[in-house]
MITILO-304302 format. One record per atom (N, C-alpha, C): residue in one letter; x, y, z. Coordinates in steps of 0.02 Angstrom, whole numbers, plus 50000, padded with zeros to 5 digits. Example, Ala and Ser with C-alpha at 12.3 -4.5 7.8 and 13.67 -1.06 7.14 Angstrom:
BEGIN
A506604971650390A506154977550390A506604983550390S506424988850354S506844994750357S506455000250394
//
This chain:
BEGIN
X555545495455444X554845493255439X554455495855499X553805498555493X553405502955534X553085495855580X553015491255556X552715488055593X552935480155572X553365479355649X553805472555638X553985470455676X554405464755680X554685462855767X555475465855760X555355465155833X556035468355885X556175465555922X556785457555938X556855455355966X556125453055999X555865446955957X555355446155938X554995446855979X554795453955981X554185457555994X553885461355945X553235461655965X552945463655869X552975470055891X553035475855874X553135483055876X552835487955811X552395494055847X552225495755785X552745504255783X553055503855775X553495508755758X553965507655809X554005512755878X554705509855927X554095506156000X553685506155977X553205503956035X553135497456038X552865491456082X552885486356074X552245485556080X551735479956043X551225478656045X550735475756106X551095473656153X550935470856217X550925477756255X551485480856266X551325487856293X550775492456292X550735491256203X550035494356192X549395492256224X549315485056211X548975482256260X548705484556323X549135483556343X548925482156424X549005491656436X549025496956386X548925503456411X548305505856392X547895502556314X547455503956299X546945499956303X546965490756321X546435488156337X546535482356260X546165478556270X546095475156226X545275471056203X545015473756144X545175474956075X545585481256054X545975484356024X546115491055998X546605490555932X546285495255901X546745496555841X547175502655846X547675499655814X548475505255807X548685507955739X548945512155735X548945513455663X549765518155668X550225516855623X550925519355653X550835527155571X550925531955589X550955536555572X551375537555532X552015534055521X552625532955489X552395529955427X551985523655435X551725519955372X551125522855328X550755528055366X550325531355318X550625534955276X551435539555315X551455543955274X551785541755217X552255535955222X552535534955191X552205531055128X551655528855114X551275528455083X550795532655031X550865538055086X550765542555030X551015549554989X551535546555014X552445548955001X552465543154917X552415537954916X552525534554856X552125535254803X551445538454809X551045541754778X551395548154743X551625550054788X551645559654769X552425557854734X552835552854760X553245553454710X553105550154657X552965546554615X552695541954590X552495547354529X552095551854544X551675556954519X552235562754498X552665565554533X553205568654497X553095571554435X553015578454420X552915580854350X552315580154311X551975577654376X550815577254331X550685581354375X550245584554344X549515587854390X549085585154422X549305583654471X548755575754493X548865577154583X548355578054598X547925577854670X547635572654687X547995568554735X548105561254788X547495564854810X546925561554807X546405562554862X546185556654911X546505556154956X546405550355014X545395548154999X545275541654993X544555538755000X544275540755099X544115542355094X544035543255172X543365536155199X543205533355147X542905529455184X543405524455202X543995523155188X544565518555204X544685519855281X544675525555306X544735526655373X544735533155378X543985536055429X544145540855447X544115543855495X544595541155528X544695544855584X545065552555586X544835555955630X545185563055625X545805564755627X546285559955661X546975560555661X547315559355592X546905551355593X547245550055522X547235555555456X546465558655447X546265562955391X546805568755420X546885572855482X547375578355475X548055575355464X548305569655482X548975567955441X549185569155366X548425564655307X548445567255268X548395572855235X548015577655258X547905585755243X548495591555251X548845588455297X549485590955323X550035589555277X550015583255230X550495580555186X550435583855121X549875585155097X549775587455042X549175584355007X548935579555043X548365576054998X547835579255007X547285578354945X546505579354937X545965575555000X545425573554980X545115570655009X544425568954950X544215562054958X543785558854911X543305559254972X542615559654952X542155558255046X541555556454988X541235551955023X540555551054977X539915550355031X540015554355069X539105557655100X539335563855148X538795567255162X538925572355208X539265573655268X539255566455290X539645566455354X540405566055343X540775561955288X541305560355280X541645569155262X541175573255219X541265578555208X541335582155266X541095583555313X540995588255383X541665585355413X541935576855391X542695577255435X542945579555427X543075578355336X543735580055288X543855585355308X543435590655299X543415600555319X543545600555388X543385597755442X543425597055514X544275592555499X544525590455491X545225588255515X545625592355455X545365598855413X546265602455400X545975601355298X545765597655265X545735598155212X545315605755170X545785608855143X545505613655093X544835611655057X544235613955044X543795614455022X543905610554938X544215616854922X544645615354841X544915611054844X545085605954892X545465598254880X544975591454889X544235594954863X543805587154906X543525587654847X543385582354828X542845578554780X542255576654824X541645573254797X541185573854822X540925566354773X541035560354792X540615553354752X539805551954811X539495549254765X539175544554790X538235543854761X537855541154751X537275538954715X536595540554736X536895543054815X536085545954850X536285551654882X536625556454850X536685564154892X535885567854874X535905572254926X535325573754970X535465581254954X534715584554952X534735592454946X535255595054999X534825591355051X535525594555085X536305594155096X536295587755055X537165587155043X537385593755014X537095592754956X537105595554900X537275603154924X536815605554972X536885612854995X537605614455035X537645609355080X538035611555109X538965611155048X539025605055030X539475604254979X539815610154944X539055614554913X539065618954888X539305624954920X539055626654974X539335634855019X540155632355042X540135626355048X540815623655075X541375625255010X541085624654949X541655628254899X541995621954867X541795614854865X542125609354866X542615610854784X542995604154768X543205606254698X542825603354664X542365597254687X542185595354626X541525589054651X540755588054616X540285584754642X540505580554566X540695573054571X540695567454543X539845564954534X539425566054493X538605565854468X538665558854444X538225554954480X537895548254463X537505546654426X537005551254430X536395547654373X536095554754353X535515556354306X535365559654264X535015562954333X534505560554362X534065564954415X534455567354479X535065563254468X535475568254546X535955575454505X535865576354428X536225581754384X535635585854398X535085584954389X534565589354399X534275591354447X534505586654496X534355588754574X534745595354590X535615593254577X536115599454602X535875605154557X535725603454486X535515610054452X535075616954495X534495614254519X534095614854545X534295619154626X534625615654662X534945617254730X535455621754689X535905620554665X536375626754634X536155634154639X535525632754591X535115638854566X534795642854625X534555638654652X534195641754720X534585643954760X535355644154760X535865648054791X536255652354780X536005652854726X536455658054671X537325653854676X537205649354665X537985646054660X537845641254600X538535639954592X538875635454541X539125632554550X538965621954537X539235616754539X539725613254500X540425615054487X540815610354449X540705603754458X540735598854408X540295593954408X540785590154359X540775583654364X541025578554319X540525574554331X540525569354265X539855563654285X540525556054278X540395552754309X540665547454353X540425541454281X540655538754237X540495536054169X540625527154207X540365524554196X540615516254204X540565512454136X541185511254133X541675509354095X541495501854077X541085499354094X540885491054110X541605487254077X541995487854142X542505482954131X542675480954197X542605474354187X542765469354257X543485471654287X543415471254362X544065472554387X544205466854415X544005461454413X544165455354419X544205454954519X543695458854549X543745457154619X542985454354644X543045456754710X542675452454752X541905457954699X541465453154702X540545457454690X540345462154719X540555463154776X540345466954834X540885472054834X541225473254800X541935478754792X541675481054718X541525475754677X541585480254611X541015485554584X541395490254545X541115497254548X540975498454480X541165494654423X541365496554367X541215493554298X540605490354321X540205486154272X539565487454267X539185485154203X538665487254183X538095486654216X538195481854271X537535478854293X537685482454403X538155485954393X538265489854471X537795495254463X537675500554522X537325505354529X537555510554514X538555510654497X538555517654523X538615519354432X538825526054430X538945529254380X538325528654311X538505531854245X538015532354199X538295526654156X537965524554123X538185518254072X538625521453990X538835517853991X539345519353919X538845521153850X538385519753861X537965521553815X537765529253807X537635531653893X537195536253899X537735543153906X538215541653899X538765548853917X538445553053871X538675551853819X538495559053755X537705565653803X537405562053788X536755562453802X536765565753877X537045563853932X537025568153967X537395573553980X538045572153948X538575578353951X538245585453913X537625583453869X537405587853843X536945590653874X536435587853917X535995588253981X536275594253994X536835592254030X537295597754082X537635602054085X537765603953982X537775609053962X537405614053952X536745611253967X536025614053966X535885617254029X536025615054071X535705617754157X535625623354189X535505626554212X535735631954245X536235629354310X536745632654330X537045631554383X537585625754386X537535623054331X537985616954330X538585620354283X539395618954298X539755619854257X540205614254248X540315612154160X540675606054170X541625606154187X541695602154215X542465605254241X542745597154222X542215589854221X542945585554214X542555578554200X542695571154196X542505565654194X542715561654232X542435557054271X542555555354314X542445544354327X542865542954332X542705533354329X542965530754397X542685525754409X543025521154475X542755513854466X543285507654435X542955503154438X542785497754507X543245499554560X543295495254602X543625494554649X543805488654680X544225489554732X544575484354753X545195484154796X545875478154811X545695474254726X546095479954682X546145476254603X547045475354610X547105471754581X547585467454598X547995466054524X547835466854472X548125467954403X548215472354379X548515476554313X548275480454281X548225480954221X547845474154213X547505472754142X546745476854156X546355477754194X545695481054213X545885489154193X546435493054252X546605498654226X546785498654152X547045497254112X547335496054060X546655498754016X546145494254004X545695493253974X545265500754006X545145500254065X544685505454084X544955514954061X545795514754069X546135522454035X546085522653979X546155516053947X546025517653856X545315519653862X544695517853873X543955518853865X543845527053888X544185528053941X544095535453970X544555538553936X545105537653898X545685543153847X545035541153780X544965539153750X544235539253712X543865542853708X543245541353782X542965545953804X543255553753787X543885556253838X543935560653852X544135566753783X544345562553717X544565565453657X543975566953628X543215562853619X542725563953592X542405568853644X542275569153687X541865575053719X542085582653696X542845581153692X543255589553692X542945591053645X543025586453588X542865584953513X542245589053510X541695587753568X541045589653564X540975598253574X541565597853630X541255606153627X541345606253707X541385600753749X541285601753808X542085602853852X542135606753896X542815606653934X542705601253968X543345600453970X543625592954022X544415595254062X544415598554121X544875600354122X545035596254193X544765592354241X544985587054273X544825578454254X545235574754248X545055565954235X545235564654309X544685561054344X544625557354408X544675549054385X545155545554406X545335540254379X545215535254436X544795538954491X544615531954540X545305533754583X545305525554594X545615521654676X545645513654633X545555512154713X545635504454702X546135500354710X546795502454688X547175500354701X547255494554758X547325487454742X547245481254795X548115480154837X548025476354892X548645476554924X548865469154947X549345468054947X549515463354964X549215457555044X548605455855034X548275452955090X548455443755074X548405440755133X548785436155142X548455428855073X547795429255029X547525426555007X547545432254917X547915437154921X547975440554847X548615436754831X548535435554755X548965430654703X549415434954687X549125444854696X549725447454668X549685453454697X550025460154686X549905466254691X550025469454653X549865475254633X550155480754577X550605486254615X550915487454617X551385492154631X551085499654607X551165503554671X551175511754663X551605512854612X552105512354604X552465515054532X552115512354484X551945505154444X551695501954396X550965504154391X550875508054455X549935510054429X550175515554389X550545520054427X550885526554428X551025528854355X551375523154321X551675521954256X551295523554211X550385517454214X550295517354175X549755525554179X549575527954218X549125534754215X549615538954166X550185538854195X550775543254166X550655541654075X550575534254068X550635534153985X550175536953972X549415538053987X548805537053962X548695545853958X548905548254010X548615556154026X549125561154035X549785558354017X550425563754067X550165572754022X550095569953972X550155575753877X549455577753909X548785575953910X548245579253891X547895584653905X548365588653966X548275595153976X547615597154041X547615591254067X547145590154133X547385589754203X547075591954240X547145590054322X547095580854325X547515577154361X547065570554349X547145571254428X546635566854426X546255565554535X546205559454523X546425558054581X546625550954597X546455549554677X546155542954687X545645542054736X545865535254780X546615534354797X546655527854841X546625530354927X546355523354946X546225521354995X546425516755053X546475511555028X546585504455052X547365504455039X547805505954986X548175505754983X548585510555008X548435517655050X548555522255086X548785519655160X548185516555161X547945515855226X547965509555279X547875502355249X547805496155238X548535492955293X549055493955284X549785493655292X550025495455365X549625501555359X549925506955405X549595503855489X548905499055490X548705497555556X548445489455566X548395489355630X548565481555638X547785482655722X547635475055700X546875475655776X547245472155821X547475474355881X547815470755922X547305466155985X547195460255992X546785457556019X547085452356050X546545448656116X546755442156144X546455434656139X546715431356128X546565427256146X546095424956225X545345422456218X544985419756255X545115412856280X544905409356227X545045401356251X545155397356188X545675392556205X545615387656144X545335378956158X544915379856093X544235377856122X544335368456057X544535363056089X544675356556037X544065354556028X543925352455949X543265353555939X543435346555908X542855340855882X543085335755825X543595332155778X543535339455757X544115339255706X544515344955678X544505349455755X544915355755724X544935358655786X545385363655790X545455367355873X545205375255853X545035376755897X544505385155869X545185388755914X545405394655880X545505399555942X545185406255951X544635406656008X544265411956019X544585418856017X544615422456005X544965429856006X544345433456062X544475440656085X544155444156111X543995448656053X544395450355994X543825454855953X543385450355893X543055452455882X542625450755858X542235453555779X541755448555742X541595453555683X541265460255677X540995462055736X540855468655746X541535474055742X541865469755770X542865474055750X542945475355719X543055468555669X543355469355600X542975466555551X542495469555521X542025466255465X541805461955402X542665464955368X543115464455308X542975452455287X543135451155356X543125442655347X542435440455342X541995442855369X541395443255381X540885443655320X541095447155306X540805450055240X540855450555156X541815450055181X542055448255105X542275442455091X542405436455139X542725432255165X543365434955157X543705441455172X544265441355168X544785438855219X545265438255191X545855436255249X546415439655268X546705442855315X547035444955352X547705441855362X548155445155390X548715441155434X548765439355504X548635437255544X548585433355604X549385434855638X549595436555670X550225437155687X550395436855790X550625431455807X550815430655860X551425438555894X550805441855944X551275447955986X551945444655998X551955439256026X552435435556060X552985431156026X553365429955994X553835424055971X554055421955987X553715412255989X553995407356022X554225403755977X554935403755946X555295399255929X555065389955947X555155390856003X555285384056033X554545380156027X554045384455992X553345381056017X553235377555933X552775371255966X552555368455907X551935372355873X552035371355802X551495374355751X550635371655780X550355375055763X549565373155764X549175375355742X548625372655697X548245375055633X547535375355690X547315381855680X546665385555712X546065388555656X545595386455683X545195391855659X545035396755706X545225402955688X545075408855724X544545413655723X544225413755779X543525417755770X543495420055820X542995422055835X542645429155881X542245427055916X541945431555961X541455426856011X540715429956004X540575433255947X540095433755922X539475428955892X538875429055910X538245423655910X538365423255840X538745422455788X538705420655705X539025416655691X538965411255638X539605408955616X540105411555564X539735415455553X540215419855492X540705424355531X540575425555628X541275429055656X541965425355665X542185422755615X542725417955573X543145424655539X543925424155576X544415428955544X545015424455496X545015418055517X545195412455466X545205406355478X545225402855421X545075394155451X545875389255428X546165385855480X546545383655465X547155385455460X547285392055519X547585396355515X548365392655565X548955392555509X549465391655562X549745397955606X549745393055673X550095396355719X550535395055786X550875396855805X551215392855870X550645391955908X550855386955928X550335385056000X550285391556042X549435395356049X549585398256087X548905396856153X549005401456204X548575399556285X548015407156274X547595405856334X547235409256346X547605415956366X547375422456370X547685427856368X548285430756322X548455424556285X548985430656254X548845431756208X549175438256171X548975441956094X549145440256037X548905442655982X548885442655918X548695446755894X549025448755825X548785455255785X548635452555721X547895455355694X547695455355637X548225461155596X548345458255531X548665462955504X548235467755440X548475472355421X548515475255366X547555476455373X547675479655431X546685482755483X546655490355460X547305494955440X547245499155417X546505503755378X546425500655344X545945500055319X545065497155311X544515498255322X543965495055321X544115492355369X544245494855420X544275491855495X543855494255551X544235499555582X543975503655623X543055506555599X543285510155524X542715514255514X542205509055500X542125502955494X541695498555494X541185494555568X541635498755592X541435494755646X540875495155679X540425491155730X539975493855762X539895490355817X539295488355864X539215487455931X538605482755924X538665476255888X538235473955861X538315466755956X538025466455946X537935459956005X538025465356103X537805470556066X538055477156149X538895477056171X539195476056108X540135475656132X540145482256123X540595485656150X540975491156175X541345492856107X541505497656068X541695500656024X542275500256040X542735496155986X543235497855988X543845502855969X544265503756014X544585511056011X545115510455974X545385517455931X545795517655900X546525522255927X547115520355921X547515521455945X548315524755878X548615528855878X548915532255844X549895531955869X550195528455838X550895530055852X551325531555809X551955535455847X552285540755811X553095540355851X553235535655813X554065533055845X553995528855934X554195533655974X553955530756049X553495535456080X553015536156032X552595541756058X551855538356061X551175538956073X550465533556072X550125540256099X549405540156079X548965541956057X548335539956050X547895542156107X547165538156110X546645541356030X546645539255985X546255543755951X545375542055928X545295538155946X544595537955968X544535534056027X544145535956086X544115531556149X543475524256113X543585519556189X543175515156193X542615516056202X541995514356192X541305517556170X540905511556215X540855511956303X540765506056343X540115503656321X539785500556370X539185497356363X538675503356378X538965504356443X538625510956507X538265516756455X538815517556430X538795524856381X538215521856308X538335517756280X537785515756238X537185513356269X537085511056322X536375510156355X536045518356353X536505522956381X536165528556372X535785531756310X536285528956255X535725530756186X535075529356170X534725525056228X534055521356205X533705526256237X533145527356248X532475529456274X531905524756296X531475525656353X531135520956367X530305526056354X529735525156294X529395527956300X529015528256339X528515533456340X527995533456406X527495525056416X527255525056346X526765518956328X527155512656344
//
């Protein structure tokens, strides 16, 4: 296990988490290199005998180390705005291995996307098909293009995750496919190369997939039907992971399975878009304890990071694993609410959280930070950016520094007036 105790010390590969500590400072996130890959090692086997290109979500995390780990392995890259694009290509990913999602790309996405050679622009709505038409033309280039269909079928997650229903922003409605696939047979500069769905995200069944591959094997028989090529199916992400408040998980093989029933025969590239479940596993926010603070009717324990850290509780009310650096056998249990020392009450990482009795200064690791962690983060209350850190057996790795106060005061300007 990449990240576990060792003569109970929590360790994220042969390193110990306190070590890390006190070399990199505390807030910092770690991420063990062993557990990414091997993650997306269960993918690629899993996949065995399909045409199918793992394209890492890069908004799951992107940091540059992490993205050249994956690029180096064999995976794609999913990026949904220009910047995520300028990493993917900046840390090692082939051009021909990036997809391109998202609902507000920009002429100039669009341009650059394009000279960049990508494999493929995932089209949202009818005026962003006519936008690339347009930018295409004016470059004498050609956009392979899939349009991104929503499937309006519940993935049964959080509101703020789901992607894949009638009443979300992204994609064209089930009504309107015909009609634009024909659009875009029309265009100049547009060529159709594939179809493209994503309902959501940390889905956790696969009664949602189930329902959503039959609608797109549908789809994908009547279009051919029409006249149009379809020679990649983008089947999303999503895939949910085992977090300390999910009832279940789906297994990389059992997703694996069912793509295999739905598409193994149909003579397509299929692209495939996880993230969280890549990524999620592989890193942990290593932080301290401030003060523990007896309140009425409950004991708080302050942490030093905070929701500017880690956003995910904040926002989704999600929950995490809480995990004592230290193992004290001998100490009595104690139920905390754990939060941050941020001016909100929503900087709450859980309520009621058992744990050994612990004191001021010592650590704890959020678990399973991998993911929607780091790249979420920001410097909201003037805290110092927290840094990300990379290990590789007994080896560590600063891979993004701490981002002080000093250094962000400098970003302001004081005008003349």
């Amino acid at each position: 296990m990449a990240i576990g105790y060792q003569q109970q010390q929590l360790h994220i590969e042969q390193l110990s988490a306190q070590d890390l500590l006190q070399q990199y400072g505390s807030p910092c996130y770690v991420y063990s290199k062993a557990q990414l890959l091997t993650n997306l090692q269960a993918y690629q086997q899993a996949a065995t005998g399909l045409d199918a290109l793992i394209c890492f979500a890069v908004k799951a995390n992107s940091n540059l180390a992490v993205l050249q780990l994956f690029a180096a392995a064999g995976a794609g890259a999913d990026v949904v705005s220009v910047g995520e694009l300028q990493r993917a290509l900046a840390a090692g990913f082939a051009a021909n291995r990036i997809v391109y999602s998202g609902v507000g790309k920009t002429k100039t996405d669009m341009a650059l996307a394009l000279k960049a050679g990508i494999l493929q622009f995932n089209v949202e709505s009818i005026p962003e098909l006519q936008r690339l038409s347009e930018v295409a033309t004016a470059l004498g280039l050609e956009a392979a293009i899939a349009i991104r269909v929503n499937p309006d079928v519940d993935a049964g997650t959080h509101e703020k995750i789901a992607t894949g229903k009638a009443e979300n922003k992204f994609g064209i409605s089930w009504q309107q496919v015909e009609q634009v696939y024909a659009l875009a047979a029309e265009l100049p500069g547009i060529r159709i190369q594939g179809v493209d769905m994503h309902i959501g995200s940390q889905i956790t069944d696969l009664a949602p997939y189930q329902a959503a591959f039959q609608r797109m094997l549908e789809l994908v028989e009547r279009l051919q039907a029409l006249g149009h090529t379809i020679d990649t199916i983008d089947l999303g992400g999503g895939l949910g992971i085992l977090y300390p408040d999910a009832r279940q998980a789906v297994s990389i093989d059992d997703y694996m399975a069912l793509v295999r029933q739905h598409f193994a025969n149909k003579g397509c590239r299929l692209i495939l878009e996880p993230g969280r479940s890549l990524a999620a596993t592989a890193g942990v926010l290593l932080c301290q304890v401030e003060y523990v603070k007896q309140g009425p009717g409950k004991t708080f324990l302050i942490l030093d990071a905070a929701m500017n850290d880690l956003l995910r509780p904040a926002m989704y009310g999600a929950v995490h694993a809480i995990w004592p650096v230290q193992l004290h056998p001998e100490r009595a249990s104690q139920r905390y609410d754990v939060v941050g020392p941020v001016c909100e009450t929503g900087d709450t990482f859980s309520m009621g959280q058992t744990l050994p009795e612990l004191a001021p200064g010592e650590a704890v690791a959020i678990g399973q930070a991998g993911a929607y962690g780091a790249v979420m983060a920001s410097c909201y209350n003037t805290r110092a950016l927290v840094p990300e850190v990379l290990v590789s057996g007994q080896q560590s790795a600063l891979v993004r520094r701490r981002i002080e106060i000093e250094e962000q005061l400098s970003w302001d300007q004081m005008p003349d007036f």
